[in-house]
C-alpha positions as CSV (number, residue, x, y, z in Angstrom):
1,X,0.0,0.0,0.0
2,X,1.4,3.3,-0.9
3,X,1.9,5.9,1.8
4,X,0.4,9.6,1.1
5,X,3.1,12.1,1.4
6,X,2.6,15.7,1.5
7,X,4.1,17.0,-2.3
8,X,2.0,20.7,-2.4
9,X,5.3,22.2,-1.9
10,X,7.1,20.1,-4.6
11,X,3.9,20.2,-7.4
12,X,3.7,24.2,-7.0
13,X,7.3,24.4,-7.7
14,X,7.6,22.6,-10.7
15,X,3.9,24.2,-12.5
16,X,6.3,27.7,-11.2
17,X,9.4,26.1,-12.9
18,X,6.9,24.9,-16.2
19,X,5.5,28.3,-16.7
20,X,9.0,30.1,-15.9
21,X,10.6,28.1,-19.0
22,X,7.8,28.1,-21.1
23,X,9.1,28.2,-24.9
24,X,12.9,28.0,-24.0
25,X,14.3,24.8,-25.5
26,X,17.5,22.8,-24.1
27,X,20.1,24.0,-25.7
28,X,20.7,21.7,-28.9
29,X,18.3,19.4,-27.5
30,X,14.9,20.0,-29.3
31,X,13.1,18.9,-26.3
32,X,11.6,21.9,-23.6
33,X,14.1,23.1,-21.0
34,X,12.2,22.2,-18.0
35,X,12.9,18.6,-18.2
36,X,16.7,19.2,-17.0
37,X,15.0,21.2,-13.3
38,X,12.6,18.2,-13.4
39,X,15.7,15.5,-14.2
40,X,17.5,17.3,-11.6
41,X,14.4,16.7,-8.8
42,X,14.8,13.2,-10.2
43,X,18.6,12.7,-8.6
44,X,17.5,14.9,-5.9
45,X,14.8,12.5,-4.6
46,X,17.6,9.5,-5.2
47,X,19.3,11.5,-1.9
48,X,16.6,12.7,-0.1
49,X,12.9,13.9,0.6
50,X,13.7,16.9,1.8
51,X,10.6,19.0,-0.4
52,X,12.2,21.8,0.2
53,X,15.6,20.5,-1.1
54,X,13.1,18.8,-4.3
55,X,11.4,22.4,-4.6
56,X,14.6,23.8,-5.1
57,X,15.9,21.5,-7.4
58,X,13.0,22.4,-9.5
59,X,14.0,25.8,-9.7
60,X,17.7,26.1,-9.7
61,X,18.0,27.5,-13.1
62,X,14.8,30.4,-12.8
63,X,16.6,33.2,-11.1
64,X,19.5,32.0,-13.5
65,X,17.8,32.1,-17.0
66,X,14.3,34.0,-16.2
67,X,13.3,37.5,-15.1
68,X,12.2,35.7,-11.6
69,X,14.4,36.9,-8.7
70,X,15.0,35.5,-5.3
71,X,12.9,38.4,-4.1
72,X,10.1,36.1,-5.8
73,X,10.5,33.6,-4.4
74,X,10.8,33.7,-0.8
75,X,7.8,35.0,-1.5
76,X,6.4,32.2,-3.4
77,X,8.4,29.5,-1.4
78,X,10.0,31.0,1.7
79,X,13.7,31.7,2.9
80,X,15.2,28.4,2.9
81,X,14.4,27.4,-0.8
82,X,14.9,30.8,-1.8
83,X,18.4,30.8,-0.3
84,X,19.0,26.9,-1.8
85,X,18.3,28.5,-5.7
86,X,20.1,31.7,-4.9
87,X,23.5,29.2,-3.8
88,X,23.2,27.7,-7.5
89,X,23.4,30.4,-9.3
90,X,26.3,31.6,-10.8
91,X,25.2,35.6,-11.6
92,X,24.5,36.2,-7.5
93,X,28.2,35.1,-6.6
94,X,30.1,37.9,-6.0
95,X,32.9,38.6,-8.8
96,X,31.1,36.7,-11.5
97,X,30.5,38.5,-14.7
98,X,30.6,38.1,-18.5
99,X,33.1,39.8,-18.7
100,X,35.7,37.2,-16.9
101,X,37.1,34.3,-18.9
102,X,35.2,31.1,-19.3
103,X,38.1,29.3,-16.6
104,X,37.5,32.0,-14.3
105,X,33.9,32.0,-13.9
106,X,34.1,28.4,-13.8
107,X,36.3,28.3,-11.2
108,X,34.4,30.5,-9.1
109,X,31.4,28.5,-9.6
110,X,33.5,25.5,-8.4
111,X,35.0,27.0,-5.4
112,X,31.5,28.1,-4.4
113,X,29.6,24.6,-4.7
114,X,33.1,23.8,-2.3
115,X,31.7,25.9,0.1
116,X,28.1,24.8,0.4
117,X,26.3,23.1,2.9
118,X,25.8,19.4,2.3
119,X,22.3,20.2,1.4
120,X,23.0,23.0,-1.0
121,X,25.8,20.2,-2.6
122,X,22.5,18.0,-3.0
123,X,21.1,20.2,-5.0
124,X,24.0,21.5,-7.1
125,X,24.4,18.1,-7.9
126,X,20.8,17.0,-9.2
127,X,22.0,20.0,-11.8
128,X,25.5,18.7,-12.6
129,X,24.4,15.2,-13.1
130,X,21.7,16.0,-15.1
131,X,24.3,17.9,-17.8
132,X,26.4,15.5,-17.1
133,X,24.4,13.1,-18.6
134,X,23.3,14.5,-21.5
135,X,27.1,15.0,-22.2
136,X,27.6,11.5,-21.8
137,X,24.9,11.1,-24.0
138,X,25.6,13.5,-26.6
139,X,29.7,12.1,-26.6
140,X,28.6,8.5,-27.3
141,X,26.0,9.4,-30.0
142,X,28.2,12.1,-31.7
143,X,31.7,12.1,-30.6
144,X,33.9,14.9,-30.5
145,X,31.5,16.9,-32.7
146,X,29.6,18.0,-29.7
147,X,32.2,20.2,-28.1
148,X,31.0,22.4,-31.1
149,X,27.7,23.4,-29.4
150,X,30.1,24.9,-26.5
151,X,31.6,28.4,-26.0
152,X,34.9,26.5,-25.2
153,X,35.2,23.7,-27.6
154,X,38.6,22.0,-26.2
155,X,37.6,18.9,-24.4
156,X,40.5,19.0,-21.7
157,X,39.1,22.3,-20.7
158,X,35.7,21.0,-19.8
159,X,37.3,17.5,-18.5
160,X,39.0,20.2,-15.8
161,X,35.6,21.9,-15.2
162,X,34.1,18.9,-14.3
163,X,36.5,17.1,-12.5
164,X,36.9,20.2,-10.6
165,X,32.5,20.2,-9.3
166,X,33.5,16.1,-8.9
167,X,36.1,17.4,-6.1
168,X,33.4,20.1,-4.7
169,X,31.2,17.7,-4.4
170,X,32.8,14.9,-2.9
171,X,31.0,15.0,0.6
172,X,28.4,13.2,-1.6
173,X,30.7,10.3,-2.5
174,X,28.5,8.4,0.2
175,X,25.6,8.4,-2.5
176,X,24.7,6.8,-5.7
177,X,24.0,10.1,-7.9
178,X,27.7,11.1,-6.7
179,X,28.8,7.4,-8.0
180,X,27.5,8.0,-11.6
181,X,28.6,11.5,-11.4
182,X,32.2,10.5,-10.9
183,X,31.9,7.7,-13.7
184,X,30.3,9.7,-16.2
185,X,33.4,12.4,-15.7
186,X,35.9,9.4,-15.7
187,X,34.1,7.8,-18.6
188,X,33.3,10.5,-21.0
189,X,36.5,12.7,-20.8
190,X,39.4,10.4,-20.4
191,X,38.0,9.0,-23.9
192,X,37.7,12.7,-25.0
193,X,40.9,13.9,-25.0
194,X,42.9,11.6,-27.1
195,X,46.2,13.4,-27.3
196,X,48.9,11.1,-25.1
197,X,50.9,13.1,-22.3
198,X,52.6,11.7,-19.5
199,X,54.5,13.4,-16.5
200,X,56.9,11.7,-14.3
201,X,57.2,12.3,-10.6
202,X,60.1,10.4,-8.8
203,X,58.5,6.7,-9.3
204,X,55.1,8.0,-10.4
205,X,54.0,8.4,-13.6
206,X,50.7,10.1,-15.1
207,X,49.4,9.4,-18.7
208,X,46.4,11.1,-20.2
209,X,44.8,10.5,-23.5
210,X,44.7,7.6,-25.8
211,X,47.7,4.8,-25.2
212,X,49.3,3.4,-28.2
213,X,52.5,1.4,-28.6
214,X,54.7,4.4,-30.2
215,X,53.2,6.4,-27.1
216,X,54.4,3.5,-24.7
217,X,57.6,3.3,-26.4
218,X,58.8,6.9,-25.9
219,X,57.6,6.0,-22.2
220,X,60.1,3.1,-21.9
221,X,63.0,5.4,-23.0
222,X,62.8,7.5,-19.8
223,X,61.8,5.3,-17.6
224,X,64.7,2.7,-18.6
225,X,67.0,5.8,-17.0
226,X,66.5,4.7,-13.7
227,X,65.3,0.8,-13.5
228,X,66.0,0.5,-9.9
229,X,62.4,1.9,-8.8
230,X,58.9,0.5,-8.6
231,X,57.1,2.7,-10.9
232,X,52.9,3.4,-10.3
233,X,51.5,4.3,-13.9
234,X,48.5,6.7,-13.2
235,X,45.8,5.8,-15.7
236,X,43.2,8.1,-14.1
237,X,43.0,10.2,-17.5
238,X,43.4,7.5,-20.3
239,X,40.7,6.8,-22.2
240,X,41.5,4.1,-24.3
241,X,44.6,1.5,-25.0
242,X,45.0,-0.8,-28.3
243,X,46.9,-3.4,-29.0
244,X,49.3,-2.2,-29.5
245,X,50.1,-0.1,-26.5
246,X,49.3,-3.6,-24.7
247,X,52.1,-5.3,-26.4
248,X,54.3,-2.8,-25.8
249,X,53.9,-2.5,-21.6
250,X,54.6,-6.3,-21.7
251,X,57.7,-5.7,-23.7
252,X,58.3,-2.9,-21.3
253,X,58.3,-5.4,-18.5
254,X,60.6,-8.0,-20.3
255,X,62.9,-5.5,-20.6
256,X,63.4,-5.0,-17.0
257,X,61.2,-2.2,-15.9
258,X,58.9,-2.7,-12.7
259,X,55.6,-1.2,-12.6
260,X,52.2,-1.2,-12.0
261,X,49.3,0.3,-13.4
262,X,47.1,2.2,-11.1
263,X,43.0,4.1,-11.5
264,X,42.2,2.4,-14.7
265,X,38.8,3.2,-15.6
266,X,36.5,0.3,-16.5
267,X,37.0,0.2,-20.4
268,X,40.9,0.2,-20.0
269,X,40.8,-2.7,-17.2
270,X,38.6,-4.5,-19.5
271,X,41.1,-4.5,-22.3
272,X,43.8,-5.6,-19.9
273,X,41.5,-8.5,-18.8
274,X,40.2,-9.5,-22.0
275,X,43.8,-10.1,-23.5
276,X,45.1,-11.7,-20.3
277,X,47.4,-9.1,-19.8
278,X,47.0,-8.3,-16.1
279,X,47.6,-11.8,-15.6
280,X,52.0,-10.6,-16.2
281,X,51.3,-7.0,-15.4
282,X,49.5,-6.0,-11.9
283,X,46.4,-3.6,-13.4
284,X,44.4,-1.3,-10.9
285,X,40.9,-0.2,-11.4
286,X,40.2,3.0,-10.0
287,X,38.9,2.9,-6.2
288,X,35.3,2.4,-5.1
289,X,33.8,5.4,-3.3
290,X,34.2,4.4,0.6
291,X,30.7,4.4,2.6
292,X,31.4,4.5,6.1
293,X,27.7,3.6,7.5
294,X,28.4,0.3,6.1
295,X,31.4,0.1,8.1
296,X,32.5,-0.3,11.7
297,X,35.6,0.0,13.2
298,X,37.5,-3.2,15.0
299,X,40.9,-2.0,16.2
300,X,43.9,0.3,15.2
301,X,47.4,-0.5,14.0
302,X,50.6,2.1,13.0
303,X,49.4,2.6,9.6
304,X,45.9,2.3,9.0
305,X,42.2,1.0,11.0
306,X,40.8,-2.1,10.6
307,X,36.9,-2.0,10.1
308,X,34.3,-4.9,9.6
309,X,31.5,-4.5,6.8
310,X,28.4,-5.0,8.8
311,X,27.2,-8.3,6.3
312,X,30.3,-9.8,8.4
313,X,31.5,-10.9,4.6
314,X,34.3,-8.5,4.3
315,X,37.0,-6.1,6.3
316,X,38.9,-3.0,5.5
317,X,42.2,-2.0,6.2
318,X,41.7,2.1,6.2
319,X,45.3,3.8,5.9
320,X,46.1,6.8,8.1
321,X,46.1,9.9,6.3
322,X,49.9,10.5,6.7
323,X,50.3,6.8,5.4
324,X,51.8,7.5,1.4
325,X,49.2,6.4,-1.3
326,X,51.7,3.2,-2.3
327,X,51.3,1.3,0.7
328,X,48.1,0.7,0.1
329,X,48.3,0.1,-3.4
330,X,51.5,-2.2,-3.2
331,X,49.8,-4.2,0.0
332,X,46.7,-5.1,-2.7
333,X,49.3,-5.9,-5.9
334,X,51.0,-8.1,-3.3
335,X,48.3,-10.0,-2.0
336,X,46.4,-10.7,-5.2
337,X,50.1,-11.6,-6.3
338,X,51.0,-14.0,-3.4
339,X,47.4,-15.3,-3.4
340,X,47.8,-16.3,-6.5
341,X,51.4,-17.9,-6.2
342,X,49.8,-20.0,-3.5
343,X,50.7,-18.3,-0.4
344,X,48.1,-18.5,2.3
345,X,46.2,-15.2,2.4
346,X,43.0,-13.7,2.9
347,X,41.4,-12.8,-0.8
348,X,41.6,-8.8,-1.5
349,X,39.3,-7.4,-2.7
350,X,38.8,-3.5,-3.8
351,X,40.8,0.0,-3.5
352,X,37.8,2.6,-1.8
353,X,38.9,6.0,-1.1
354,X,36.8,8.9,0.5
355,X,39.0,11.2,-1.7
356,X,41.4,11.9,1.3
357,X,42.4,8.2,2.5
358,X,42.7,5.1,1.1
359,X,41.5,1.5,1.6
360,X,41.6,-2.0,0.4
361,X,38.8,-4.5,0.9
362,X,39.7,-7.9,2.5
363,X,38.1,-11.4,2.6
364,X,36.7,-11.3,6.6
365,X,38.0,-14.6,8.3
366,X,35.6,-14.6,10.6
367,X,36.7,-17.4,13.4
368,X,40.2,-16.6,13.5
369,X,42.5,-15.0,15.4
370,X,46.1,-13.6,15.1
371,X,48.8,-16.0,16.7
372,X,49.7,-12.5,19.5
373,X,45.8,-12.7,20.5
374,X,46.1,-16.3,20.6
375,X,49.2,-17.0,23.2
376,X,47.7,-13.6,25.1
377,X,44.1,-15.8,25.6
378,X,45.6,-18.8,25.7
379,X,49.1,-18.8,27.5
380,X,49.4,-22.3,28.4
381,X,49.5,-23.2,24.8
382,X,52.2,-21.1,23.6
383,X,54.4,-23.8,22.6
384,X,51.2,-25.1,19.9
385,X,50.7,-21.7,18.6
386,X,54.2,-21.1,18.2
387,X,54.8,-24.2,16.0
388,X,52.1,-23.9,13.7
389,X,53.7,-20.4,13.0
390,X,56.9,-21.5,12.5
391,X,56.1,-24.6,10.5
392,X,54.1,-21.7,8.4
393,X,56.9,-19.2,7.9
394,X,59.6,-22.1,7.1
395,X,57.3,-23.0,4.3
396,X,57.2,-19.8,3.3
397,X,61.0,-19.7,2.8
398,X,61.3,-22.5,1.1
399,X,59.1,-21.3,-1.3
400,X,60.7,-19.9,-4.6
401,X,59.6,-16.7,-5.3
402,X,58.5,-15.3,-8.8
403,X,60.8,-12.4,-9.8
404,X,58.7,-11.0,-12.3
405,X,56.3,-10.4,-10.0
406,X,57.5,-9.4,-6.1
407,X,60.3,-7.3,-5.4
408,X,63.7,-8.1,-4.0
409,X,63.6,-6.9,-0.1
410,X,67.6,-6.1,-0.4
411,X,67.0,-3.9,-3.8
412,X,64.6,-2.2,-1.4
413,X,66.4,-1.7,1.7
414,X,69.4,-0.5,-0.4
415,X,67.1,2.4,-2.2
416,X,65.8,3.2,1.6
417,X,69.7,3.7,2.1
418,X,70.2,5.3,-0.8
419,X,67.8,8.0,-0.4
420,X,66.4,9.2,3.7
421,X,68.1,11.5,5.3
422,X,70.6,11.3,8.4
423,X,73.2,8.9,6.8
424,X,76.4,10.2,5.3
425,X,77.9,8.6,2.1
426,X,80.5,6.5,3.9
427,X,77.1,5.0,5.9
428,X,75.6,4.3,3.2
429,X,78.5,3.0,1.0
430,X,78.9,0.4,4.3
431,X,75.2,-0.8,4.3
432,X,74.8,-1.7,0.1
433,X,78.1,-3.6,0.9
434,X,76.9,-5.8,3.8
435,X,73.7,-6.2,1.9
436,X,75.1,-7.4,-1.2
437,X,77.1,-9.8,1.4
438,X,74.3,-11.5,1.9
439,X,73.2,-14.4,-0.2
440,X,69.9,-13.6,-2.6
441,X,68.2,-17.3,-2.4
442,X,65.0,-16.0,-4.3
443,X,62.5,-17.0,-1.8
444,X,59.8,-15.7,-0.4
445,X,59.7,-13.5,2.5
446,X,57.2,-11.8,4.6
447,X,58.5,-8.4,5.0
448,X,57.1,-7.6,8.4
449,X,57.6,-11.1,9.9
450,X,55.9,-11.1,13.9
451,X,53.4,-12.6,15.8
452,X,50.3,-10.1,14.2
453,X,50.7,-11.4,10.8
454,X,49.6,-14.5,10.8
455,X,45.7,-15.2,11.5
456,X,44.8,-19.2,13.0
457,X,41.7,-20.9,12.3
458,X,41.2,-24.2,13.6
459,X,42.1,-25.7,10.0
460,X,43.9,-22.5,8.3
461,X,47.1,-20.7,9.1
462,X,47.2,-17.2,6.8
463,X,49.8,-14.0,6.4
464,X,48.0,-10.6,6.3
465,X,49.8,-7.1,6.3
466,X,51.5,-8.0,2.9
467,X,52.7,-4.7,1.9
468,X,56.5,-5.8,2.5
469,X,56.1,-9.0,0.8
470,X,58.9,-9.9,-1.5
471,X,61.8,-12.2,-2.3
472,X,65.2,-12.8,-0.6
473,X,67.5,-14.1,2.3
474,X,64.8,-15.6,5.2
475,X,67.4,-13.9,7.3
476,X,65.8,-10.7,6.9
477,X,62.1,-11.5,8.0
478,X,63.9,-13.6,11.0
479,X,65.5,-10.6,11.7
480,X,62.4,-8.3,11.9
481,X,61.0,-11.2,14.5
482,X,64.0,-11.1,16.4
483,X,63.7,-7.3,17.0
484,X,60.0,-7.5,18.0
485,X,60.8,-10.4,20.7
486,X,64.1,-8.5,21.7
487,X,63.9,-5.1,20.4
488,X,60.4,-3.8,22.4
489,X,59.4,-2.0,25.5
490,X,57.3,-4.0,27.6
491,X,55.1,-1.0,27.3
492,X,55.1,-1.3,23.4
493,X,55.1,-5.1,23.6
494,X,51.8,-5.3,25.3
495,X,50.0,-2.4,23.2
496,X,51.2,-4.4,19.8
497,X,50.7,-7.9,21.1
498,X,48.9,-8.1,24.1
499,X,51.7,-10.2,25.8
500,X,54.7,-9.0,28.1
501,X,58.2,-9.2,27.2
502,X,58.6,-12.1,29.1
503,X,56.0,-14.2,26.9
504,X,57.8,-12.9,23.8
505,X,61.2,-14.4,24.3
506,X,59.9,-17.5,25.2
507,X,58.1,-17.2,21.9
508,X,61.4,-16.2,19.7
509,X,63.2,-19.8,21.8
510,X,60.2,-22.1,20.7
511,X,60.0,-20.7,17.0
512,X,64.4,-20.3,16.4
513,X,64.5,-23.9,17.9
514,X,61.2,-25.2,16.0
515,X,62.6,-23.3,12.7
516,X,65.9,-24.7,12.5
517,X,65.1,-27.7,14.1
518,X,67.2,-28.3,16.9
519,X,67.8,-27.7,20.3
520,X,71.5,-27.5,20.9
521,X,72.1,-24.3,22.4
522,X,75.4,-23.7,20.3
523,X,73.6,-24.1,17.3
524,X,70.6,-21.6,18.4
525,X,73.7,-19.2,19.6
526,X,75.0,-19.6,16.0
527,X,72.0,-19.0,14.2
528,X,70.8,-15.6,16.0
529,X,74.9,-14.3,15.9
530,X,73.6,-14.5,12.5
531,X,70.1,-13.0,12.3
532,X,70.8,-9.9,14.8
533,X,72.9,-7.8,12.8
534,X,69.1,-8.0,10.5
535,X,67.6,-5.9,13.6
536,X,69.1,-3.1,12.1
537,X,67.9,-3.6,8.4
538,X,64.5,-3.5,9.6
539,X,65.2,-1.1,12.0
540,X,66.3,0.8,8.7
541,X,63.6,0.0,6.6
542,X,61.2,1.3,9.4
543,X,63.0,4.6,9.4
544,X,61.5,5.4,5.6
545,X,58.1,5.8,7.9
546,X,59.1,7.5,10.8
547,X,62.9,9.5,10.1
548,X,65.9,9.0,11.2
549,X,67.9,10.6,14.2
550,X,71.6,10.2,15.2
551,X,70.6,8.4,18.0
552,X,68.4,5.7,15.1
553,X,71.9,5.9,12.8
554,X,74.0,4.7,15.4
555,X,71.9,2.0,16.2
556,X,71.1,0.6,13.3
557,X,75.1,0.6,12.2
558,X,75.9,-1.0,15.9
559,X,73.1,-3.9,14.7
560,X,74.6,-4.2,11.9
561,X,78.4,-4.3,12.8
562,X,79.1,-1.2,10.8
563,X,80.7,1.3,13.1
């Protein structure tokens, strides 16, 4: 049974809109204008049923394109859907005139609909969509002939317009209409402007246009000048890729150039699927808009919160705002990676973002524990939760790694070395040299080897946190253990892993002994003389997150037997 609602507000303002466009035709359209106000009370309803906020919607464009001022209607409507029409309408901002340039006016208008209340964003955006949809429309039907009907008929300068209202209005990225907003945008003028560019920033790399293999070519010449970084190709502006251009990123890769390839709208993804491309090279569609009522929020690590989805079928790991994009995005590449190698690991799912932070979208394991949580519940059982850990991370490091694919954790380190701040050349010069001391065995390693990264179910043992995944000595994820069952306050030790200092050496003897399979004390004392001087590797590799100090340098070249 239907439920009466109230609409006299809503019906008087759209006979008022009707009779203020009578006779005025859509632009180019050859339909009346006053479909677009009545589309645009359409996508309003979608967000809410506010009449007030639908009434306005209705008349956005009358004070705009009619004699009809805002004197009218409070009259008519009263104050607050007076004041809703008056916000979208470009001539009553101050500093807007005819008389600026087409970029100026537009960005005034954007920097205003930045300003607006959520509720004034609802209804700027019943209007964008709407245009933005008959664009869409237009663009498929017609092509590039329809940036003729336009003051400005160069496509990159509306793509800017509009991805400019898709920033103002991102508060909304928690709705649908904001959802098809945002793919209409990505859809329509990443295809539009065909011209290829790209810009290179340290190991990022932005392409716009239409991707073909003479484009990707040129590419490869500059980014051959420095192989030794992991570059992220930016395909948030690419519109299409052929064939060619497909060939030539897998001869790119064959060549010896690591990258991935990052914000690939759905028609680009799709050619990388179809071909079985992303099955060599790692390919990124661009991330789902993050709604955080479907979310809620489980615990907190260093770099990012862990939330559960409320259908109990998935979790999220939500990076900290100060956490660097590539984290996130190398943590998904590995896991899909390593998942697909056979490693034990949750499935990942989706990138989200809520335009400021980012997120990846786990399988939820929902009878599981980590093996921390399960020594701190269960103490008396240490020694079983212990072994099934190392018997998992021995595995692991027997298992060869593919090349292609993960990175080496040495070539990383070194780079880290390389490049923060607080070592001289002469510290530097010493740390390459004891890496490249150490053997490269090609295996697989963690990264962040401890206690929190491993989940037990009663049948399953999994890794999770994979960012750090990659290939090399075992020594240097043994290391990282050793440091957090030596290396910790107790206060620290209790906050990361719920157990005292105590409990975590024991831990470190049962897994060194259960790892290398003995218990001759001589032998245990030969094996750590080897894995300590690896505290200070990861101590190093921590310091690309945190800084380094003189008092950090001088203890990670002690660890290491540098000084």
């Amino acid at each position: 049974m239907n439920k009466n609602i109230d609409t006299t507000l809503l019906d008087k303002a759209m006979k008022y809109a009707i009779d203020a466009h009578k006779g005025v035709e859509r632009r180019g359209k050859g339909f009346p204008y006053v479909v677009h106000p009545f589309e645009a009370v359409a996508i309003v309803a979608t967000m809410t049923n506010d009449q007030e906020l639908l009434a306005a919607a209705a008349l956005h464009d009358v004070v705009e394109d009619t004699d009809i001022t805002v004197e009218d209607l409070k009259k008519e409507f009263g104050e607050r859907v007076a004041k809703l029409v008056e916000d979208e309408s470009d001539k009553f901002f101050p500093g807007v005139s005819e008389a600026d340039s087409w970029h100026e006016r537009k960005q005034i208008a954007i920097d205003r609909i930045k300003g607006l209340s959520r509720e004034g964003k609802i209804v700027a955006l019943g209007d964008k969509l709407s245009n933005m949809r008959a664009i869409a429309r237009d663009f498929d039907e017609k092509g590039g002939e329809i940036w003729k009907i336009f003051h400005v008929t160069d496509p990159k300068d509306h793509r800017w317009h509009y991805e400019g209202l898709a920033d103002s209005l991102s508060e909304l990225s928690d709705t649908f209409a904001y959802k098809e907003f945002k793919s209409l945008v990505d859809r329509v003028f990443v295809q539009a402007c065909n011209v290829f560019e790209y810009n290179i920033e340290n190991d990022w790399v932005y392409v716009y246009g239409r991707v073909k293999g003479d484009d990707v070519r040129k590419l490869e010449k500059e980014l051959e000048k420095d192989k030794s970084k992991d570059y992220k190709i930016d395909f948030s502006h690419v519109g299409h890729i052929d064939f060619s251009g497909l060939r030539a990123f897998l001869n790119m890769m064959d060549h010896g150039i690591t990258f991935c390839i990052l914000n690939a709208i759905a028609d680009v993804a799709w050619a990388f699927a179809t071909t079985g491309v992303d099955l060599k090279i790692a390919v990124f569609r661009k991330p789902n808009p993050l709604i955080m009522s479907k979310w809620e929020q489980s615990g907190e690590g260093f770099t990012a919160f862990s939330y559960n989805k409320n259908d109990n079928d998935a979790m999220m790991k939500l990076y900290k705002d100060f956490m660097p994009e590539e984290l996130a995005f190398r943590e998904k590449i590995i896991a899909n990676a390593a998942f697909v190698c056979g490693v034990p690991t949750p499935l990942a799912g989706n990138f989200l973002s809520d335009g400021k932070r980012l997120a990846v979208e786990y399988e939820r394991i929902l009878t599981k524990k980590s093996v921390a949580r399960a020594i701190a519940d269960d103490p008396d059982n240490i020694e079983v939760y212990v072994k099934r850990f190392a018997k998992l991370v021995k595995e692991l490091h027997e298992t060869p790694c593919n090349k292609e694919v993960f990175p080496s954790f040495a070539k990383i380190v070194k780079n880290v070395a390389l490049t923060i701040e607080g070592l001289s050349d002469d510290d530097r010069k010493k740390i390459v040299e004891f890496l490249d001391s150490k053997e490269e065995t090609g295996t697989c390693l963690h990264g962040d080897l401890q206690l929190g990264n491993v989940i037990l179910t009663e049948n399953e043992a999994l890794f999770i946190d994979m960012a750090d995944f990659a290939y090399g000595n075992p020594v240097y994820d043994l290391g990282t253990f050793c440091f957090m069952a030596k290396g910790l306050t107790e206060e620290r030790c209790k906050e990361m892993f719920h157990i005292d200092c105590a409990t975590m050496n024991k831990a470190w003897d049962i897994f060194i002994r259960e790892y290398y399979e003995t218990d001759d004390d001589e032998e245990i004392k030969k094996y750590e003389a080897e894995i300590l001087p690896f505290i200070g590797v990861q101590e190093l590799y921590f310091a690309r997150l945190t800084g380094m100090n003189p008092k950090r340098r001088n203890y990670i070249m002690n660890k290491m037997g540098l000084e």
